[in-house]
C-alpha positions in Angstrom: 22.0 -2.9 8.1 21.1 -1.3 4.9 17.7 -1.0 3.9 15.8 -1.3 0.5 16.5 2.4 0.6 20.4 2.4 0.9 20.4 -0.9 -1.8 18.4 1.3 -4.1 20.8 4.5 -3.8 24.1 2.0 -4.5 22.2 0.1 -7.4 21.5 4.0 -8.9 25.3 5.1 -7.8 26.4 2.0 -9.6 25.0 2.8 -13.2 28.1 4.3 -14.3 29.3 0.5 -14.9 26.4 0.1 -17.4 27.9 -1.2 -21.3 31.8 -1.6 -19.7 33.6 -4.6 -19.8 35.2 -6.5 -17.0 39.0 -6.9 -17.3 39.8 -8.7 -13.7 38.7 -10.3 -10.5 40.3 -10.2 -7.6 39.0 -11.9 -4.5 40.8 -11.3 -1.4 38.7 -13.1 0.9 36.0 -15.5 0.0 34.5 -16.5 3.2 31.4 -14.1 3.0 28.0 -15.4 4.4 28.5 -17.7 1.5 31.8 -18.3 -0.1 32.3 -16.3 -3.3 32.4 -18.6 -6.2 35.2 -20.0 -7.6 34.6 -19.8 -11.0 33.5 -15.6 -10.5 36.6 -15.5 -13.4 34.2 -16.3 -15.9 33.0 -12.8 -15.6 36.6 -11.2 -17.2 35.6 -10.1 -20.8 32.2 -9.7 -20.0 30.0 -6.7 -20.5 27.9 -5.5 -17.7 24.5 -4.6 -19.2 21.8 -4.1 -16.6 21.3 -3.4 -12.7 17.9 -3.7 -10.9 16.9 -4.4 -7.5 15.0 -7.0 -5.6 13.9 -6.8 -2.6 17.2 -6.1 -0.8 19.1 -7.5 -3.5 21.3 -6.0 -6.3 21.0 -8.1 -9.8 23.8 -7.5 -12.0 23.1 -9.1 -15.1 26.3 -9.5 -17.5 26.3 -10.9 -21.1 26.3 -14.4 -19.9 26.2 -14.6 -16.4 23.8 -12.8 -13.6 25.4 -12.0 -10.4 22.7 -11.9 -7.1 24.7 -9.2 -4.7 23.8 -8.4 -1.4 25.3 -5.5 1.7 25.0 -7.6 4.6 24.8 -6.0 7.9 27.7 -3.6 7.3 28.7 -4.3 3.3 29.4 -1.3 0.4 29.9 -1.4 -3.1 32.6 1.5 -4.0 33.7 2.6 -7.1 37.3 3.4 -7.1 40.4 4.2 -9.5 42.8 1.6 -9.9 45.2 3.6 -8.1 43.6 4.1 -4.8 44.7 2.2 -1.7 42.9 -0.6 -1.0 41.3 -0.5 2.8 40.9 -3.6 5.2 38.0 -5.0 4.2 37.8 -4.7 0.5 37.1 -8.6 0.0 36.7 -8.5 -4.0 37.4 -5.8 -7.0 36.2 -6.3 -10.0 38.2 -4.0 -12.4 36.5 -2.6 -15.4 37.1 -0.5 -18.3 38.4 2.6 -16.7 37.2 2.3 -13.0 37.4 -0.5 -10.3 34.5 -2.0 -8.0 35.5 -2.8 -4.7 33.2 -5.2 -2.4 33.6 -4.2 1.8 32.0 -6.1 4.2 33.9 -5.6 7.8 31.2 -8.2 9.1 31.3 -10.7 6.1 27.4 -10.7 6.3 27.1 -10.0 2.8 27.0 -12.6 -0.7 28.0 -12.8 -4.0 26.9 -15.5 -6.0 25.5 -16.5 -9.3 22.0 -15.9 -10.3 21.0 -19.4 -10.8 17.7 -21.5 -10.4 19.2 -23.0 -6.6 19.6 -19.1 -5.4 16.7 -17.6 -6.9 14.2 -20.7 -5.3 16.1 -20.3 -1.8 16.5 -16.3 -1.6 13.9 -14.5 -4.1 11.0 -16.3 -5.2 9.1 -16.7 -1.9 9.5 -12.9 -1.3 6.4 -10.5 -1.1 5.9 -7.9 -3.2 8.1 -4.8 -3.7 6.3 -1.8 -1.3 6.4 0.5 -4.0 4.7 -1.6 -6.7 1.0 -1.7 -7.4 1.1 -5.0 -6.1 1.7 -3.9 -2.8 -1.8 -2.5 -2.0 -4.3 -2.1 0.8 -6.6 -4.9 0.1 -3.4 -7.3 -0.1 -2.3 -6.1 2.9 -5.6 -6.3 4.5 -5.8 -10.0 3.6 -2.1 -11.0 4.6 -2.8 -9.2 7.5 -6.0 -10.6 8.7 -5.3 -13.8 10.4 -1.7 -12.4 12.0 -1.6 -12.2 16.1 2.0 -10.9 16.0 2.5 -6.8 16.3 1.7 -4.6 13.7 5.5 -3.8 13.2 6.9 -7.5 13.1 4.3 -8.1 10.6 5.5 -5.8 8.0 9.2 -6.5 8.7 8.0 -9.8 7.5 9.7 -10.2 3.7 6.9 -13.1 2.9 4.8 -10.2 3.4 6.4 -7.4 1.8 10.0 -6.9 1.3 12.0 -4.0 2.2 10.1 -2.1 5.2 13.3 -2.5 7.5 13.5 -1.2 11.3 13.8 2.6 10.5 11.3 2.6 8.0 8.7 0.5 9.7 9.2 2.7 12.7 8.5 6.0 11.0 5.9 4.6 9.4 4.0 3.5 12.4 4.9 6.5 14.2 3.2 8.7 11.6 0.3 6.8 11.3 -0.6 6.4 15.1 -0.2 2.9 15.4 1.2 1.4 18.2 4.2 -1.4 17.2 2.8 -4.3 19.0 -0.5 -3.8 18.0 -1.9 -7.2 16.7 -1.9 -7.0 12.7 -5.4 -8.7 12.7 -6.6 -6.0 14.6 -5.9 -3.3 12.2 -9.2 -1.8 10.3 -9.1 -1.7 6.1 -8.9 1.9 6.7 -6.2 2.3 8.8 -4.6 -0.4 6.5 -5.1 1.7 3.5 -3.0 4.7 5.1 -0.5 2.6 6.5 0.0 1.4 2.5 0.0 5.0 1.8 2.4 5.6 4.5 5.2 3.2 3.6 5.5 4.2 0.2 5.8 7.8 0.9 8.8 7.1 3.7 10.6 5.2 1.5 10.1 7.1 -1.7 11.0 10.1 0.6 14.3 7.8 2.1 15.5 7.1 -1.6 15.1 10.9 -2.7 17.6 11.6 0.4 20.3 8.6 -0.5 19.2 6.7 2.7 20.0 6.4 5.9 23.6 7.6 6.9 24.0 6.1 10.8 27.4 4.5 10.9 29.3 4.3 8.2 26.6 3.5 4.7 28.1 5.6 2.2 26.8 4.8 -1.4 29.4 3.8 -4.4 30.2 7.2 -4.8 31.3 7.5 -1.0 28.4 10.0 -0.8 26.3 9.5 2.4 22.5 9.2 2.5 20.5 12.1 4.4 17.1 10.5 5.8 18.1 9.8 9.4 17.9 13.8 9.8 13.9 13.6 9.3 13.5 10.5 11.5 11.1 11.4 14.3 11.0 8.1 16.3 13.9 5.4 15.0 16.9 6.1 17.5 15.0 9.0 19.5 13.8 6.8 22.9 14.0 8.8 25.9 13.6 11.9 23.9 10.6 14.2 23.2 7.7 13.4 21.0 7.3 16.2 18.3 4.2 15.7 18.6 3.1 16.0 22.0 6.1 16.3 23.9 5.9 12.7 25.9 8.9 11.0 26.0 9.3 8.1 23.8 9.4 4.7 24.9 11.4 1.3 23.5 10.2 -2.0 23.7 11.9 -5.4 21.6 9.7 -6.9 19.0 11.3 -9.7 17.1 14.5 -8.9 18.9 14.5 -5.4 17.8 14.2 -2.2 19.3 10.7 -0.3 19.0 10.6 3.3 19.4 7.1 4.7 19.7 5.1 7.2 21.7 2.8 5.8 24.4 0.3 8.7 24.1 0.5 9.3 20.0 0.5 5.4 19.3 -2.2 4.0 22.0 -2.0 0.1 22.3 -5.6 -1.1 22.6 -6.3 -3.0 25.5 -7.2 -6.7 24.9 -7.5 -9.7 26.8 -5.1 -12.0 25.3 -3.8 -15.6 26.2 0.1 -15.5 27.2 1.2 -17.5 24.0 -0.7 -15.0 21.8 0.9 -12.4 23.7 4.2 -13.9 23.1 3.3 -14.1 19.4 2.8 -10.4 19.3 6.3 -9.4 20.7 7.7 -11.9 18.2 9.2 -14.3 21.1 8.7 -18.3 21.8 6.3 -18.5 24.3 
């Protein structure tokens, strides 16, 4: 799935669309994770004049319209000449000035759908903060954090919390830092909190400089791929080496995803915890 690092590199690869006008939609297949609207027509004759990002979202605000767009598990935005063959699973094309934008989603995981207040109060506005803002900061963290039993790693996965710290990234993070995955949340000390903070924003500021993570097939608009997964020193790497200390790495499943870590680099602290709590931690119904 692509990560607020990926969504960042296509938002930026998609600039090129800034101040053109759209001159046709085509959808080809509707049925997405929502179905594409209808009325998406209204955005012929319209001039595209702004792209940003939230959370894992692309906004593409037009003249008179705001489009909320998101990947999906497997979708890509690719810019295209009008001449070039349409593939499989290119599910809309908006055609601009002198270049087309073609939607792919193989899965159909992803959306498009108006910016309006029904979308906004269901997907964005009860979202965390962005990890790279100043709002995204130790003592925050240290309060969310506080009162959660669940691991370390589910708990920053956890959008309400902060948006954008997907699989890879949280598992680089932790790795670096020394912090076991299913380490309770609550457990963590303000300092360790503090670097963790640190931590995040470096690996994704560090993911976005390299275009992402390129493990399938994520390709941005240009059809560039990202470069990231060639530094990752834990996310996909069980049964392999530590770099640190040579131990193999381990994988466990929190919140029905895979954990990579190093038993002797990230220590889990012994504690004496209740079965339900321990269920908690692992992200599972007791």
């Amino acid at each position: 799935m692509p990560e607020l690092p990926e969504v960042e590199t296509t938002k930026t690869s998609l600039l090129p669309l800034l101040e053109q006008r759209v001159k046709r939609v085509e959808i080809r297949q509707s049925s997405l994770r929502w179905p594409i609207p209808e009325n998406i027509q209204k955005l012929v004759g319209q001039k595209l004049l702004n792209l940003s990002r939230r959370s894992k979202y692309i906004l593409a605000e037009f003249e008179h319209d705001t489009m909320l767009w998101h990947l999906g598990m497997s979708g890509s935005f690719r810019l295209c000449e009008t001449t070039e063959e349409l593939r499989k699973h290119d599910h809309l094309i908006i055609q601009f000035d002198d270049i087309e934008l073609r939607y792919h989603d193989p899965r159909r995981f992803g959306c498009i759908l108006w910016l309006d207040a029904q979308s906004q109060s269901k997907l964005i506005d009860t979202l965390g903060p962005e990890p790279l803002s100043e709002n995204f900061n130790s003592q925050y963290l240290f309060e969310k954090l506080k009162n959660k039993n669940v691991g370390t790693k589910v708990a920053i996965m956890d959008n309400h919390v902060v948006v954008g710290v997907g699989n890879i990234y949280a598992t680089e993070s932790l790795f670096n830092m020394g912090i076991h995955p299913a380490q309770p949340a609550s457990t963590l000390s303000l300092a360790q909190i503090e670097k963790l903070v640190l931590e995040i924003k470096r690996i994704l500021k560090q993911a976005i400089d390299l275009g992402g993570s390129t493990l399938r097939d994520y390709t941005n608009a240009m059809g560039e791929n990202g470069y990231f997964q060639q530094t990752l020193l834990a996310y996909g790497r069980a049964g392999e080496m530590c770099v640190n200390c040579e131990t193999t790495l381990e994988n466990i499943k929190l919140g029905q995803r895979a954990s990579v870590f190093c038993p002797e680099c990230q220590p889990l602290k012994k504690m004496q915890l209740p079965v339900k709590k321990l269920a908690t931690i692992r992200g599972e119904k007791s």
